[in-house]
Structure formats: structure tokens, C-alpha cells
C-alpha atoms as one frame of an Amber mdcrd trajectory, in Angstrom:
protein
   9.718  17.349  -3.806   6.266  15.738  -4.568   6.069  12.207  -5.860   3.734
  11.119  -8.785   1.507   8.655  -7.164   1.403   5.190  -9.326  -0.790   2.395
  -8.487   0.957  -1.188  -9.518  -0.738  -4.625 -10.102   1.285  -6.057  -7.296
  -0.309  -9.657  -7.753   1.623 -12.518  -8.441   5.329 -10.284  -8.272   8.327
 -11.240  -6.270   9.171  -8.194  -4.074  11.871  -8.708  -1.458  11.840  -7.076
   2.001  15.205  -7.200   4.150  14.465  -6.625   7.944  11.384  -8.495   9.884
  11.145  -5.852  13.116   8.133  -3.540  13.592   8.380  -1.546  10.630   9.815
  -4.217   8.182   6.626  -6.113   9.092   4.014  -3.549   8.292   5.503  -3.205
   4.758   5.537  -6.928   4.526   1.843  -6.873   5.628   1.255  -4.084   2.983
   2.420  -6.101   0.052   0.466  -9.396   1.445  -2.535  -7.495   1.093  -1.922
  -6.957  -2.720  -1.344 -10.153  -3.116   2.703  -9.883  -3.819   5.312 -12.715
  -3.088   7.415 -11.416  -0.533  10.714 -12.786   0.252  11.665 -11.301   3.887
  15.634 -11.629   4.687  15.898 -11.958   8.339  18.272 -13.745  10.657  16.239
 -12.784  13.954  12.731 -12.008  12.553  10.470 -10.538  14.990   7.276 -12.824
  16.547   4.945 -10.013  14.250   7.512 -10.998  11.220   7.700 -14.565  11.630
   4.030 -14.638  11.977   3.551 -13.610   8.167   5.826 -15.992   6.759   3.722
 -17.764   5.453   2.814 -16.489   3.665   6.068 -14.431   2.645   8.767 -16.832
   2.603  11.431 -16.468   5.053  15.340 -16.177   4.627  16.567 -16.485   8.284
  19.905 -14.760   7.099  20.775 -11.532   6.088  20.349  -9.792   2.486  23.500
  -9.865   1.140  23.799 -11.441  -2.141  22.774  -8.981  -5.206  20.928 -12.071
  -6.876  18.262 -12.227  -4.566  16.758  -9.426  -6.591  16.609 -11.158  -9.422
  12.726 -10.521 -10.648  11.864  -8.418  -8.450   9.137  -5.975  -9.089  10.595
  -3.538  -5.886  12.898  -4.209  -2.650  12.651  -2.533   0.625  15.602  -2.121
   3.227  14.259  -1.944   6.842  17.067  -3.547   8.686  18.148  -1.655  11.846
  21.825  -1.729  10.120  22.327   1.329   7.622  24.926  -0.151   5.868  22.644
  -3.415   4.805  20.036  -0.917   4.425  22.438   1.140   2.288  23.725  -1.591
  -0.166  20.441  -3.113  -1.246  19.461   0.407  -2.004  22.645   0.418  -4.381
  22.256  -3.305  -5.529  18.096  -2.328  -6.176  19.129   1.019  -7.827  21.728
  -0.674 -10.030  18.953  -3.097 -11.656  16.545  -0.570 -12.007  14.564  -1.735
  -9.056  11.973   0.531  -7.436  13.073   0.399  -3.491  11.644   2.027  -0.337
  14.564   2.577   2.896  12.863   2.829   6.011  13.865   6.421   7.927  16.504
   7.395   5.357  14.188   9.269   2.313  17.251  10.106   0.214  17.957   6.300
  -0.392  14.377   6.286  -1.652  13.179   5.752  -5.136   9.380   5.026  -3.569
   7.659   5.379  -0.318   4.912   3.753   0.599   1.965   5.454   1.451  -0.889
   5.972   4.037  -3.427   3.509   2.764  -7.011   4.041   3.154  -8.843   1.210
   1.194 -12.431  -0.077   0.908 -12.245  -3.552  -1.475 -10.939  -2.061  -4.461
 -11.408   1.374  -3.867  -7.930   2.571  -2.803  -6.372   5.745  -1.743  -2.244
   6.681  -0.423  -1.396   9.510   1.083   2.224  10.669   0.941   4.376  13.334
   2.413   7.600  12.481  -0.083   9.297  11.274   3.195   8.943  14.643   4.867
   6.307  13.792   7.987   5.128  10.021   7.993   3.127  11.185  10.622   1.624
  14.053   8.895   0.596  11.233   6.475  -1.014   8.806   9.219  -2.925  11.113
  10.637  -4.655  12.335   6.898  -5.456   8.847   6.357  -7.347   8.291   9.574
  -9.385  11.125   8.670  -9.865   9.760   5.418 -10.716   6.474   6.924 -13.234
   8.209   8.991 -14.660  10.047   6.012 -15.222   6.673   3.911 -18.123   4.316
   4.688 -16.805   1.051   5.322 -19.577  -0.030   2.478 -17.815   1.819  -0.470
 -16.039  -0.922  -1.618 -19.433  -2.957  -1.804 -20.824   0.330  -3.871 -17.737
   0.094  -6.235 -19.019  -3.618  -7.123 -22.598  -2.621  -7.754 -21.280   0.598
 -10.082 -18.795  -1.789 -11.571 -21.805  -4.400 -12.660 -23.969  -1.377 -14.287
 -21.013  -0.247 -16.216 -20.322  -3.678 -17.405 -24.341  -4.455 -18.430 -24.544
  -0.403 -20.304 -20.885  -1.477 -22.120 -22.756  -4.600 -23.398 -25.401  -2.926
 -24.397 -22.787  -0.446 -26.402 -23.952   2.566 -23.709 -21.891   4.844 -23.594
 -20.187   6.740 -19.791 -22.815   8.933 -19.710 -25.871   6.238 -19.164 -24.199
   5.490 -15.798 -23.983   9.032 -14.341 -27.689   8.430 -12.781 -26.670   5.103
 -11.093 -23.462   6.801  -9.874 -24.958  10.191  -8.554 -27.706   7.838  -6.831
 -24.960   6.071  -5.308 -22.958   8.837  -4.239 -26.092  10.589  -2.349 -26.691
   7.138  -0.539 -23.447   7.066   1.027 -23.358  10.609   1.961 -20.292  11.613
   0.019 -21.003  14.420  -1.735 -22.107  15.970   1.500 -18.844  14.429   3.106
 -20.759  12.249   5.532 -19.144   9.661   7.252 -20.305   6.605   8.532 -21.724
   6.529  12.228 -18.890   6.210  14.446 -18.451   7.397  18.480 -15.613   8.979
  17.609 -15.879  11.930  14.836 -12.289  13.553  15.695  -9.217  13.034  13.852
  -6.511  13.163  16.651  -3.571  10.744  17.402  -4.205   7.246  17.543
């Protein structure tokens, strides 16, 4: 079943993240990047996990204790131990906590998504669970497809918006600045930036 996408103001919120290996550290990374506070649970962290703490802060132990969640905006079980991964998913569930369980999508009340992302311009692909891969490969086309300048454009379209606003201009007195924009980056002829490689086959 298709999930409704929501995009959260991670900033500033305690999420917790049990398991430190390869995949448990690209969802720590994630978060990092959207400025969350992320307690890791870890006894044996991996060098790529232990390498991010800080700035996540580091429990060398396992998740175990249910008050660990306490204000937690979501958890995420990625523990090679199903059981582990299966009780915070309870615990999380129980307390009305959003949480993601790496390679088990029925545990799952979120997944995190293929992230394509120019400054604040921000898009996540998902397939519900269904093919991760399917969803890697769409964002590399996407990434391909958006100028790595976008975000840059977003801040320019951002200021005009602001000044008409101030001014007590309405949506409308921006559409010129916008479709100017949008034919100088290419995108409504889906241009992408120059790049040797134009394909969008496996990494």
C-alpha cells in the first residue's frame, strides 16, 4: 500500500537509532543532515557509526530500556538482532512513536526515503518497503535531472517572494521571476546539468 509522504521539521528533536552497522549509519547520517539529535544505541558501533557520534551521541550498550524513548520525535531499529529490532518497534508503537525497522516493512510505521535534495529543495522517493532498490535507482535519475544550482535558485525565488509580500503583491507578481528561473535551469525542458555520464544504471 502507498504511503502519504510527510515532510517533518526534524531540527532540534531527539530521535533514537538502535544499531551503528552499515545501514544503521546511513539513517543516522540522514537525520544529521536535518539537523535532529540522534541518540545511537550500540555496544560494537561500526568505524562509519562511531565516526558520527559526534555528533549523535553514543550509547555503547544495547536499546533495551523503554525510557530511552522518552521525547522522541521517531526511533529506528537497525540492529542485526530481530528480536531488539522487534521490541523497540513495540515499545515505539506503544507511545505513539513514528519508527522505521530496517528489512522487516511490516514492523514499519515510516520508511525513509530516497532523498534527492538541493539546499532546501527536497524530494523522497518511496516504494512502501516493496523494492529499496527500485527507489535508489529513481533518485539517481532524479539527481541527474536536478542542477546542482537549484537550491541556490530556491533562495533567489524565496527573496522576490518575500520583497512582492512586503509590498502586499500578491502569488501572481512572482510567476515572471519563477518562469524566468525555470527556463534558466532547463527544467521545463527536463535538462540536466552537464555531466559525462547521462545514464541512469546501477551505481
Amino acid at each position: 500500500m502507498a504511503h502519504f509522504p510527510l515532510f517533518i521539521n526534524l531540527k532540534g528533536r531527539r530521535c533514537i537509532v538502535a544499531g551503528a552497522g552499515a545501514v544503521g549509519s546511513r539513517k543516522i547520517r540522514a537525520l544529521l543532515d536535518f539537523g535532529a539529535l540522534v541518540t545511537v544505541f550500540d555496544p560494537s558501533p561500526s568505524e562509519e557509526g562511531r565516526s558520527l557520534c559526534p555528533p549523535a551521541h553514543l550509547e555503547a550498550r544495547d536499546y533495551g530500556d523503554p525510557s530511552a524513548l522518552a521525547g522522541a520525535a521517531l526511533a529506528v531499529a537497525a540492529t542485526n538482532q530481530r528480536r531488539l529490532n522487534q521490541k523497540l518497534a513495540q515499545d515505539a508503537a506503544a507511545r505513539g512513536i513514528p519508527v522505521n525497522v530496517a528489512d522487516d516493512p511490516g514492523l514499519c510505521t515510516f520508511f525513509f526515503p530516497a532523498l534527492v535534495r538541493r539546499g532546501d529543495v527536497v524530494a523522497g522517493i518511496s516504494t512502501a518497503g516493496g523494492c529499496p532498490a527500485l527507489a535508489g535507482r529513481l533518485r539517481q535519475c532524479l539527481d541527474r535531472l536536478w542542477r546542482p544550482d537549484l537550491g541556490e535558485a530556491l533562495e533567489t525565488l524565496k527573496a522576490a517572494r518575500q520583497g512582492l509580500r512586503a509590498r502586499g503583491s500578491g502569488a501572481e507578481d512572482l510567476r515572471p521571476a519563477l518562469d524566468a528561473l525555470i527556463e534558466r535551469l532547463g527544467l521545463d525542458r527536463g535538462a540536466a546539468a552537464p555531466r559525462t555520464d547521462t545514464t541512469c544504471g546501477p551505481r
